[in-house]
Steps between C-alpha positions, in 0.01 A plus 500: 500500500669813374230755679295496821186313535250573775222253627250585728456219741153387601409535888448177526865426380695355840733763434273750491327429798824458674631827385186698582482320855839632616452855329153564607613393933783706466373829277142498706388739281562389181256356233646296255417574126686316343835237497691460169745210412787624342736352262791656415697534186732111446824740532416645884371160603884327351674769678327455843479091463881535417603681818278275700678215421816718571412576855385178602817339382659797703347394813408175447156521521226408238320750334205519641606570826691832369174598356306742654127604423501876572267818487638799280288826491517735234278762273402546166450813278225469291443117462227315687606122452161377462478679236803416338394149531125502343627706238824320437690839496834512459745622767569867558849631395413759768796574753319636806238140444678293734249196457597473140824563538549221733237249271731566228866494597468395915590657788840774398731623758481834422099480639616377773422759813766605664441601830635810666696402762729278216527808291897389488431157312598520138231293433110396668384165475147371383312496819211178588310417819303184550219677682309712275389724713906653518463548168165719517625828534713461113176418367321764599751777386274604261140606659329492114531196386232203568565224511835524677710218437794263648700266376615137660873473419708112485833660704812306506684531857665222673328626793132587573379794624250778591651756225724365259710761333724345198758649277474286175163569283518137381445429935124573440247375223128640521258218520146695581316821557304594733213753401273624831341800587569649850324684762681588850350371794317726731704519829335382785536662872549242740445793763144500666287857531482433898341890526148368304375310784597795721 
């Protein structure tokens, strides 16, 4: 497969199911719209296969174990994915889409966020975190776009983790994406109004 191919997967689909389960207890507020299978192009899927093998040679270790099923949050400019799937649309060439970007080519260093307090690294890596709801806030970036969207990343690390940061683009492969709408939870007061009896 030379380009991208996008499935949606039925909620009925164990995957699905199991997906949305773990998504929907830790994002409470999230309503799921939508979860897309993704395939990516035969050249990104040699290169990360390739340095799987590498690593669990490395540290003795099979692949699997290396493999890590991680949440990746990101925006898009003008593409809803739903769309882009019932119409068959092509990708966007747009730079500031980072959806397509990463459905295209996978995850680049150069998107990678760097955060502030590393501002002396030459480089930032490509940030993962297997519980969704760490990855919120990159997702919501941009306020105007519905659905927002998320991706679930295959990362490579000999060791397992609540973030995963990793310095090789060929270290992550997307396998799914997540589109949900959102609405914050009201806050509760766990105070009690003792003056209304009073």
């Amino acid at each position: 497969m030379k380009q991208t191919g996008l499935t949606s997967l039925d909620t009925v689909d164990p995957i699905y199911q199991d997906l949305h389960n773990t998504f929907t207890t830790a994002i409470p507020g999230a309503t799921i719209t939508g979860i897309l299978k993704i395939e990516m192009p035969e050249k990104i899927i040699k290169r990360h296969r390739n340095l799987a093998e590498k690593m669990s040679k490395k540290h003795r270790t099979d692949t699997q174990t290396i493999t890590h099923a991680m949440f990746h949050g990101t925006t898009y400019s003008c593409c809803d994915p739903i769309t882009k799937l019932e119409t068959n649309a092509k990708l966007c060439e747009n730079k500031e889409c980072a959806m397509c970007g990463i459905l295209r080519k996978g995850n680049k260093m150069r998107k990678g966020r760097n955060r502030w307090w590393w501002w002396w690294r030459k480089k930032s890596g490509i940030w993962s975190s297997n519980d969704p709801a760490h990855s919120l806030n990159y997702s919501l970036k941009r306020r105007d776009q519905h659905p927002y969207i998320m991706f679930v990343l295959d990362v490579l690390s000999p060791l397992p983790g609540y973030t995963l940061e990793v310095f090789n683009k060929a270290a992550t492969i997307p396998k799914y994406l997540i589109t949900f709408e959102y609405t914050k939870p009201q806050e509760h007061s766990s105070l009690i109004d003792l003056t209304e009896n009073y």
